[in-house]
N, C-alpha and C positions, 0 to 999 in steps of 0.2 A: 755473185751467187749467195754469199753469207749475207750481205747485206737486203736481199730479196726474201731468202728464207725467215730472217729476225724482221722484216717490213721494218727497214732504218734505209738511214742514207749511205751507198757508198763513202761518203767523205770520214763518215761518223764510224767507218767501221777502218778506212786506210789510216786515221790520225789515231785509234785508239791501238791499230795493229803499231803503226811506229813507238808510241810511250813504252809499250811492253817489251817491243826490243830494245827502246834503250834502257829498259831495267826498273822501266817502271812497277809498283804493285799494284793490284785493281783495286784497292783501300783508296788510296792514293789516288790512281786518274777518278776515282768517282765522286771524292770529296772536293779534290783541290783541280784537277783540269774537266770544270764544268764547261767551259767554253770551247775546249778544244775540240771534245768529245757530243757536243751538245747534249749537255746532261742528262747520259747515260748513266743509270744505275749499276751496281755491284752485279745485278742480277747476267744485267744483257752482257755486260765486259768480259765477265767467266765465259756466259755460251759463245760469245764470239773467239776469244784464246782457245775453246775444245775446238770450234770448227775451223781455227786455222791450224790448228796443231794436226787435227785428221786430214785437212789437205795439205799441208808439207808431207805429213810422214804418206800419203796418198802420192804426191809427185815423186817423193823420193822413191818410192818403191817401183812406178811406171820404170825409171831411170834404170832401176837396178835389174828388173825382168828384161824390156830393152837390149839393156847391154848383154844379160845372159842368153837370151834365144840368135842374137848377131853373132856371137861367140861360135852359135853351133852352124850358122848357116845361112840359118833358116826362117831369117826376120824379111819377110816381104813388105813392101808400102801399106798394103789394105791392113795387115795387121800391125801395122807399128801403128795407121792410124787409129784402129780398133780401142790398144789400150791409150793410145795418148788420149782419148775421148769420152775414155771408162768416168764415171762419176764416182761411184763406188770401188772400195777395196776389192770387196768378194767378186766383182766382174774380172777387176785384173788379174786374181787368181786363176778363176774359170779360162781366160786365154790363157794363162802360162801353162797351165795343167796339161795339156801336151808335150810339152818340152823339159816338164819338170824331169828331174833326176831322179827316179825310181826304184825300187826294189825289180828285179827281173820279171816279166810275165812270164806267162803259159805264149800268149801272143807275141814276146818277143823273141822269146824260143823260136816258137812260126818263124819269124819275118827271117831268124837267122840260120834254119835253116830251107830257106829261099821260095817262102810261099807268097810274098807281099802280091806278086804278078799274080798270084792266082785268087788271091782276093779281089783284086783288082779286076779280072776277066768276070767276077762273078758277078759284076754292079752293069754289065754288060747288060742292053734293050733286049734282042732278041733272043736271047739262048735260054735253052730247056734243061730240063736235070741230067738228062743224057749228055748233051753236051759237056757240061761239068764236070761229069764222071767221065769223060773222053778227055777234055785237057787236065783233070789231075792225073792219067797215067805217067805225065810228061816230067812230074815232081817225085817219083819214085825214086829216094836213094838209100843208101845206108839207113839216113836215119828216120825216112817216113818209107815204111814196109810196105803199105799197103792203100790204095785209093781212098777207101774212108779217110784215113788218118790225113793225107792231105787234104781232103776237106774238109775233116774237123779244125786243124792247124788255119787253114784260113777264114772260117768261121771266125776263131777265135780273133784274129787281127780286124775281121769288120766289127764285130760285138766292140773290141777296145776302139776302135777308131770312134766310134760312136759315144759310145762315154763318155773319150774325151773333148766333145764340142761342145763349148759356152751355149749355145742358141738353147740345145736341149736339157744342160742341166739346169740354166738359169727358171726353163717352162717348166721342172721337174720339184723343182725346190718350192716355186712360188705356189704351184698345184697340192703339193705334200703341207704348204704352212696354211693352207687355205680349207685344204678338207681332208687334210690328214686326222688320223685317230690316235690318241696315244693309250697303251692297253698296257695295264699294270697288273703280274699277277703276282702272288705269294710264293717264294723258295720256300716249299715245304719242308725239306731238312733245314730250314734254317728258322722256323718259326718261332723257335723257343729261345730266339735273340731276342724278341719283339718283348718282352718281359711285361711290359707297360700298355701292350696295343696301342703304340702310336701309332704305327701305320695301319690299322686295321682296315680302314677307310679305301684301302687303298690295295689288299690280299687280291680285290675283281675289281677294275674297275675302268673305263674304257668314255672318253673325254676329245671331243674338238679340239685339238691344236690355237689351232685360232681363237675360243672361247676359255683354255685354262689358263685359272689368272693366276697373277705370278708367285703367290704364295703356297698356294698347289704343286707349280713347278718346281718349288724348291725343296719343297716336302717328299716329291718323288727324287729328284734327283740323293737327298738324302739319304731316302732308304734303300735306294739304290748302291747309294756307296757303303753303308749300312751292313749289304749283301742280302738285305731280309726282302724285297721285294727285284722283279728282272723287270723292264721299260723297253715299250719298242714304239716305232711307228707306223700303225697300216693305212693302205690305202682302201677304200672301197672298191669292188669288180667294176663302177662304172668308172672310176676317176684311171684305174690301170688301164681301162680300154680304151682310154680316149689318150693316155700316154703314149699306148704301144702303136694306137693308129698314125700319131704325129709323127714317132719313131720309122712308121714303113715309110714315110715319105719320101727319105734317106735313097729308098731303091724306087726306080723310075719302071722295072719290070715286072708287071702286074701277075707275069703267067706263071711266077716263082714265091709269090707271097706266103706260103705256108711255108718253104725253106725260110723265107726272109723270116719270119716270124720268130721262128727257134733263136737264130740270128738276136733280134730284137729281143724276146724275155728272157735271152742269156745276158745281153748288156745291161740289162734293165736291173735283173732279179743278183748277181754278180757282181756289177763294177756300180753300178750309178747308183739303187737305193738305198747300199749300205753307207755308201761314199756320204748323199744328201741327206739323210737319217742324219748323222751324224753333225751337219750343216747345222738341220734343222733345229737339231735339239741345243746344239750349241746358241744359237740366234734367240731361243724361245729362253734360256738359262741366262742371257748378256741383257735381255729384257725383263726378266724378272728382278736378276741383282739389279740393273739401274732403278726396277720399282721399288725395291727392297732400299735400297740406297739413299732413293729421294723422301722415302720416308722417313728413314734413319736420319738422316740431315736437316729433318723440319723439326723432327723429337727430339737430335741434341740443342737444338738451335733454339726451342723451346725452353727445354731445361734449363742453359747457360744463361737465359736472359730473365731465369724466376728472380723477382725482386729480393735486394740484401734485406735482411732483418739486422741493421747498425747499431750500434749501440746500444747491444743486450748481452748481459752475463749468459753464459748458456752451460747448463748442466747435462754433460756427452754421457750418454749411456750406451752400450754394445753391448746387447742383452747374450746372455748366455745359460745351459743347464748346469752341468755340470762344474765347469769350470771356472762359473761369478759371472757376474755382469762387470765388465769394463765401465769404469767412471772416470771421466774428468772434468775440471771446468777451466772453462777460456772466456778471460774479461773483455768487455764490450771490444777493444782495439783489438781481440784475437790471438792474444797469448796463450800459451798455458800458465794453469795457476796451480794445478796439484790433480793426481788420481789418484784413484783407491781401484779394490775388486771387492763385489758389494754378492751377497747372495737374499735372493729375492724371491726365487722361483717358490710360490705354494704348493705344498705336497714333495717336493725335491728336495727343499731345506729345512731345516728343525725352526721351530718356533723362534728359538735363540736367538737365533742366523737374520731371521725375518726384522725380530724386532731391533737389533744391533744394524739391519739397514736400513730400514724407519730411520732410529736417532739418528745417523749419520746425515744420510739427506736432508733432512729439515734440519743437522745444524748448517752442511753448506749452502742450503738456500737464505740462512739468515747472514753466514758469513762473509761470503761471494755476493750478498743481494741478486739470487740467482733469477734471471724475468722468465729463461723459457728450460722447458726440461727437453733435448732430443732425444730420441728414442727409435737407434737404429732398428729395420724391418724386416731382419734376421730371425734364426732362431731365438727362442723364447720371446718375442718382442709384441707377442700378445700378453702373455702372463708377466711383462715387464709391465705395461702399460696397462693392465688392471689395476697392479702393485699403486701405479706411482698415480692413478686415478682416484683409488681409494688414502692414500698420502694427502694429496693437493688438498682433501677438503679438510687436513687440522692444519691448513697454511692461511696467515691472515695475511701474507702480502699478495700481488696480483700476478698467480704464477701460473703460465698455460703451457700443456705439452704437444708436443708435433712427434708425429711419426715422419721416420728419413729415408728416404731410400738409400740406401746401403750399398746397391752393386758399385764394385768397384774400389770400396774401403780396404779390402783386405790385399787386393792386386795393389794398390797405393801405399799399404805400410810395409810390405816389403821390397819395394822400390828403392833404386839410388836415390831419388829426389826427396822421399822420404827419408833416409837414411842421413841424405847430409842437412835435412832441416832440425830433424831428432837424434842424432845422434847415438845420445846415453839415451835412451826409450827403447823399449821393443816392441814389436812389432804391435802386441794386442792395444797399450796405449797409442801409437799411432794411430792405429783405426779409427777410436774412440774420439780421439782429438779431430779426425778428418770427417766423421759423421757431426758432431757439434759444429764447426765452420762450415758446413755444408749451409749452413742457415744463416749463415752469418754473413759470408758472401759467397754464394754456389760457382758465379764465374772462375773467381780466383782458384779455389780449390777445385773445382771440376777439371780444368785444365791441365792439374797433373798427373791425371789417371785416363787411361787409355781409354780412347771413346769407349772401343768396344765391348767394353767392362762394365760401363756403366748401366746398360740393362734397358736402352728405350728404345729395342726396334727387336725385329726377328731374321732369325738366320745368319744375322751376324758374320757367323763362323766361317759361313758357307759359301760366302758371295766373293769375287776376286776382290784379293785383300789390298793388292796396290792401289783398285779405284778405291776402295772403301778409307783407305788411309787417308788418300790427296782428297777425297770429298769433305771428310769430317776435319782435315785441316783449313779447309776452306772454310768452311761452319765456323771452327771455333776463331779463327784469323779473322771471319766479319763480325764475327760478338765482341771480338775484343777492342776492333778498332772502331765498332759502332758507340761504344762504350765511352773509351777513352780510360787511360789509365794514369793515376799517380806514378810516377817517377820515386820518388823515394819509398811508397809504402808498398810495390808490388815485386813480388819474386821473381826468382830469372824465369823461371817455367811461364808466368804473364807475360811477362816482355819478350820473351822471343815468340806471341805471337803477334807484337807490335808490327806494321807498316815496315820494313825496311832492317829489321830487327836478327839477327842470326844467332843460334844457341852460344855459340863461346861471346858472341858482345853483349846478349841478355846476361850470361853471369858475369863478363865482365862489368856491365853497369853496378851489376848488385857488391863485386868486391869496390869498387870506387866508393860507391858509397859508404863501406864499412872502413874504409882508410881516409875518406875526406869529410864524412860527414852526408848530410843532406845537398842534395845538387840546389843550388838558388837560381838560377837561372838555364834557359833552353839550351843556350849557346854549350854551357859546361860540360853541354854531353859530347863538343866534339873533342876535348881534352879527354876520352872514353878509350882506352886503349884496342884497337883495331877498328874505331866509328869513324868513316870518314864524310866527305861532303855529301857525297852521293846517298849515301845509308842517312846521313842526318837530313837531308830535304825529304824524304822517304818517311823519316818515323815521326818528327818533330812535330806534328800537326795533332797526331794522337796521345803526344806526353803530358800529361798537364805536371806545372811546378808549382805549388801553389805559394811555398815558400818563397819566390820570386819577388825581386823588389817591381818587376815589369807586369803589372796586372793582364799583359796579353799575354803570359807565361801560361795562364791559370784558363784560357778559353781554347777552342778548335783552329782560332786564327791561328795560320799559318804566318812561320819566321818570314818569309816571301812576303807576305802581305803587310806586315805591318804599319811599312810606308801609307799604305791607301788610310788601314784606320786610322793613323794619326791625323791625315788630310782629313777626313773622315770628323773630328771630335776640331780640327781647326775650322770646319766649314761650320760649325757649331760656335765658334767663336771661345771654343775649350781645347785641354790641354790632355795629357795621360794622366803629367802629376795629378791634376784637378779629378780626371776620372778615378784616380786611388785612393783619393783625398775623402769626393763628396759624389759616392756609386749612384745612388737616388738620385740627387739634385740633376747629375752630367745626363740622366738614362731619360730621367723626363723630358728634359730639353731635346735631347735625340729622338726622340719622338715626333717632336714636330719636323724634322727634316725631309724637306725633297729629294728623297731618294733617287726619284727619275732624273732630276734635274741634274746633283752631283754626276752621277754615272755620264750622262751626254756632256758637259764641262769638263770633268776629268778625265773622260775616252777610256775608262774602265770597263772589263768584262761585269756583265748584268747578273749574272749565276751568282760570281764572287765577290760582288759587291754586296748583295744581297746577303749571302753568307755571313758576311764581317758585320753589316748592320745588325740584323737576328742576336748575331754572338755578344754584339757591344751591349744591346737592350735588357740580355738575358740573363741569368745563371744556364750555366753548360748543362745544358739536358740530357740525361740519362735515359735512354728507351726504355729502363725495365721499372719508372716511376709509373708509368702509365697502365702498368698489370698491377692485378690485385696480389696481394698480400697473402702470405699461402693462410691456412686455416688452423687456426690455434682451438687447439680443446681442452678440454678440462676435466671430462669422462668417457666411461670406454662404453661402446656399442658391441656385441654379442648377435649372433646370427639367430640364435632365439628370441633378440628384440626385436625382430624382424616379423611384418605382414605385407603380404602381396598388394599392392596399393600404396604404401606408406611411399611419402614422400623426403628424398633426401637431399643435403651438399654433400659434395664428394668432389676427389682432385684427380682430374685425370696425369696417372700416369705411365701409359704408354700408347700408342697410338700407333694400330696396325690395320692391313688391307681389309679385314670383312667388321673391323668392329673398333674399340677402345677399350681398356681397363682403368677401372675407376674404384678408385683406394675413398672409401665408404665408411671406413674404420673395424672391417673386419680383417681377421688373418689373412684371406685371400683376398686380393682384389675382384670388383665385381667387373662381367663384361656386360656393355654396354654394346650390341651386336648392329652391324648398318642397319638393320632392318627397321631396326626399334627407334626411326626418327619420325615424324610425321612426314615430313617431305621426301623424296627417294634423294641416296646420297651418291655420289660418283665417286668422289674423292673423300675418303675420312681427313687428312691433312688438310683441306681446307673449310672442316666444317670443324675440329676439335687440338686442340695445342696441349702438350703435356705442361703441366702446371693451371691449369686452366681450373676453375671453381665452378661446376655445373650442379643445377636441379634436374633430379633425377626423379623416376616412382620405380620401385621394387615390382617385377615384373612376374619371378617366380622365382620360390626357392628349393632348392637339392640340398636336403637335410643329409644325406647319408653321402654325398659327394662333396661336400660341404661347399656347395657354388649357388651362388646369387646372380640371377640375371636382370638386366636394368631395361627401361625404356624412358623415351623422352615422348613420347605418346601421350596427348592429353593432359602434358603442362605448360 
């Protein structure tokens, strides 16, 4: 089944489910067991671990209804076959929902006190209303007074019995997702919540089920919980009538259909719309977050892979009014060197103030040889970045500034992780210092603040936060191991999202190192207090050492492989010492090798063999060399520079359902809306990347909203 849905090979999908149970990670089988897996990528190995994990917990669940409906009795063959046979969760729901354990009816009242027969006689061919009202005399007791009352009571147990069958809620649900309406209107005592009109859009407003995309959907469900707007779901008079008609089918006695009827829009309008309403809106909210989600996880996955800007002094600013702009600077390896709190703001600070942070800054850029100034995209961080625009041109060295995004700085300085890298700092220098390494290398420092902080998707808050966690740690788990990280230069926070990696042996690695020094070798990591064989086959392929007397220390070769390279560099009629000796001389001759040939002589895997060649040939490849370089500037742009037509660069950063925002260089970012491409777009994630460097034209401006709208029309 999983192998038919993903169009792979059963083999490809039984040999990748056995690596994961014995402990494999998907880093791991997609790097290093290309042959077993037949080189499947990251991508397919996740979707194939969700759809075995939803058919286990899918079997375990048949198991466990099973056993509770035998318990009561009342497990016949046809239904044991029913749910053994269920594909979906929600079917095997739909069958237990009779037998589930209840709150008390109105209808079990009924049945208790002793009408089931008389529901039962009412499903009867031939009998008339008369008749009806002659056998409920027979249910007259204590506690049903009077003939109606028995036949309201067994009413009520056909209406439930109805309800409760699969056939009809499942035609009920799929009918309600298909041409249901969902109709939003305004809690008028509550309007004066709404302070901002964000739900405005939304006080009247009446929408396809089927057609609301999902950022809509989360939008309602918000102000819904909000309290400012109520949500429902209707049906249309034709889609109810063709419900209720399926519904009489139920009774085979055509000359009672108008009783049956009341019957039917009581089960209907009572037990099943509120019931599958509820379904529904959950189904259409589990669709939204997974869209909400798969976008969030392209935007951080974007972010984490924005190229490092190495070895540059960086001048951290954390612009502020009141309270100074935060300063620090951190030398090209990423230390700190010193901060100050600098007041900069025109018109908020005295002249004084102004020009005492002048001289300051141009002395530490002569001090520090400062190459970039960041300038987090907080408040004040336009009127910082006038400041230091107007600065830069009495600077004769080649000094350019960046604007940073910032979410997430402030949730990161007053963090543990924070805390025990800074100790003696408080928290506003932390900031500072994490908005300047933001540029320095974004992977590193982005990993120790909470995806969700960081600001590159929407509704965040909103969406089930268990998937959102295990999504974005799968994100940042393939950036880091696509990557590959230094061993001695990288924090425990990096390394435990290494391959095989667990938070107390990430900080155990990083205390080894402070009590023995730099690791020289791969092997030394299993001397790592609690790393054993298993954990080291698992991480050792993404560590590099570069310290290492073993130059396969310092590539993706795997400890496992090393035998073949050596064979490898002997089929070459060379050596290792020799490839450490003369890198050039060994790489060129490697070149000429018959790779095919080795691989059939040596009866080695073709994936991994391939792999170790590449690696030998190369320097270690970095995914984020091949993105451009974010955009350094030198002066500030103003919304008054602005003409409708003008053409821009700009970075996008963030990337959502109807559109993009695209950081132009003014205070707001500008949107960039789906519409405004030439071609029709489907997906904004596969047409735009955060980080990403686009030409743009100015499309129209809102001077008094102060919003800018972009288009890619006619460039």
């Amino acid at each position: 089944m999983v192998a038919e849905e993903l169009k792979i090979k059963v083999i490809q999908v039984e040999n990748t489910i056995k690596l994961l149970d014995e402990g494999a990670t998907v880093p791991f089988i997609s790097r290093y067991r290309k042959e077993v897996t037949e080189n499947l990528d990251e991508v397919v190995i996740r979707e194939i671990l969700e759809k075995i994990t939803y058919m286990r917990n899918l079997e375990k669940r048949k198991e466990e209804v099973i056993k509770l409906i035998s318990e009561q009795g009342k497990l016949t063959e046809k239904l044991e076959g029913s749910i053994l046979s269920a594909k979906k969760l929600q079917r095997v729901e739909d069958l237990y929902l009779p037998y589930k354990k209840k709150k008390r009816t109105k209808a079990d009242i009924a049945i208790e006190n002793g009408l089931e027969s008389l529901a039962l006689y009412m499903r009867k061919r031939e009998i008339k209303l008369d008749d009806i009202e002659e056998e409920s005399k027979k249910y007259i007791n204590e506690n049903i007074l009077e003939i109606k009352d028995a036949i309201e009571g067994a009413k009520l147990i056909l209406a439930q019995n109805i309800s409760e069958k699969a056939k009809y809620r499942e035609n009920i649900r799929e009918k309600m997702l298909k041409f249901g309406e969902v109709n939003t209107t305004l809690i008028k005592k509550n309007k004066a919540l709404d302070e901002k009109k964000t739900y405005e859009d939304y006080y009247e407003h009446l929408e396809n089920v089927s057609r609301m995309p999902s950022h809509r959907i989360l939008a309602v469900n918000r102000g819904e919980k909000e309290k400012i707007i109520s949500v429902s779901i209707k049906l249309n008079d034709k889609t109810r009538e063709m419900i209720e008609f399926n519904l009489l089918s139920e009774f085979v006695n055509r000359g009672l259909k108008e009783f049956y009827l009341e019957v039917v829009r009581d089960a209907l309008s009572r037990l099943i719309l509120p019931s599958v309403e509820r379904e529904v809106r959950n189904i259409m909210t589990e669709k939204a977050e997974l869209d909400a989600i798969k976008i969030f996880k392209e935007n951080l996955k974007n972010l984490m892979l924005q190229p490092p800007l190495y070895e540059k002094n960086i001048l951290g600013l954390d612009p502020a009014y009141r309270t100074g702009c935060k300063t620090v600077v951190i030398n090209s390896d990423g230390f700190y060197q010193m901060d100050d709190v600098l007041y900069l703001v025109k018109g908020m600070h005295n002249p004084g103030k102004l020009e005492e942070a002048k001289k300051k800054i141009l002395e530490y850029i002569e001090k520090y040889k400062i190459d970039i100034i960041a300038i987090g995209n907080g408040t004040a961080s336009r009127e910082t970045e006038a400041f230091v625009a107007e600065l830069l041109k009495e600077v004769k060295r080649d000094v350019k500034y960046l604007i940073v995004n910032e979410a997430g700085a402030s949730v990161y300085s007053a963090s543990k992780i924070a805390a025990e890298e800074f100790p003696d700092f408080d928290v506003t220098v932390r900031g500072a210092i994490s908005i300047a390494r933001r540029i320095q290398d974004p992977l590193a420092e982005l990993v120790k603040i909470d995806p969700k902080s960081i600001g590159v998707g929407m509704y965040q808050h909103d969406v089930n936060q268990k998937k959102l966690e295990s999504s974005l740690g799968d994100v940042i788990e393939g950036v880091v191991n696509s990557v590959g990280i230094n061993v001695n230069t990288a924090s425990w926070a990096l390394l435990a999202y290494i391959s095989g990696v667990k938070k107390n042996v990430a900080k155990n690695i990083e205390e080894y190192r402070k009590v023995n020094g730099k690791f020289t070798a791969r092997k030394e990591l299993l001397k790592v207090k609690g790393l054993g064989a298993k954990a080291y086959e698992q991480m050792a392929g993404f560590l590099i050492v570069p310290e290492s007397k073993n130059p396969l220390d310092n590539t993706i070769i795997h400890p496992e492989s090393y035998k073949m390279a050596e064979k490898m560099l002997k089929n070459n009629n060379t050596s290792l010492d020799q490839y450490k000796k003369d890198l050039v001389g060994v790489r060129t001759n490697l070149k000429t090798m018959d790779l095919e040939e080795f691989i059939i002589n040596e009866e080695v895997g073709r994936e991994t063999a391939k792999d170790i060649f590449e690696a030998l040939i190369r320097d270690r490849r970095d995914p984020r060399d091949d993105i451009p370089k974010p955009l350094l500037k030198s002066d500030v742009l103003k919304i008054s520079d602005l003409k409708e037509g003008m053409e821009l660069e700009g970075t996008v950063r963030n990337v959502v359902n109807f559109g993009a925002f695209i950081d132009i260089g003014l205070k707001n970012d500008a949107l960039l809306h789906i519409s405004k491409f030439e071609k029709k777009i489907i997906d904004m994630t596969s047409e735009l990347a955060v980080g990403e460097i686009i030409k743009v034209k100015v499309d129209n401006i809102d001077y008094s909203r102060n919003r800018v709208a972009l288009t890619k029309k006619g460039l």
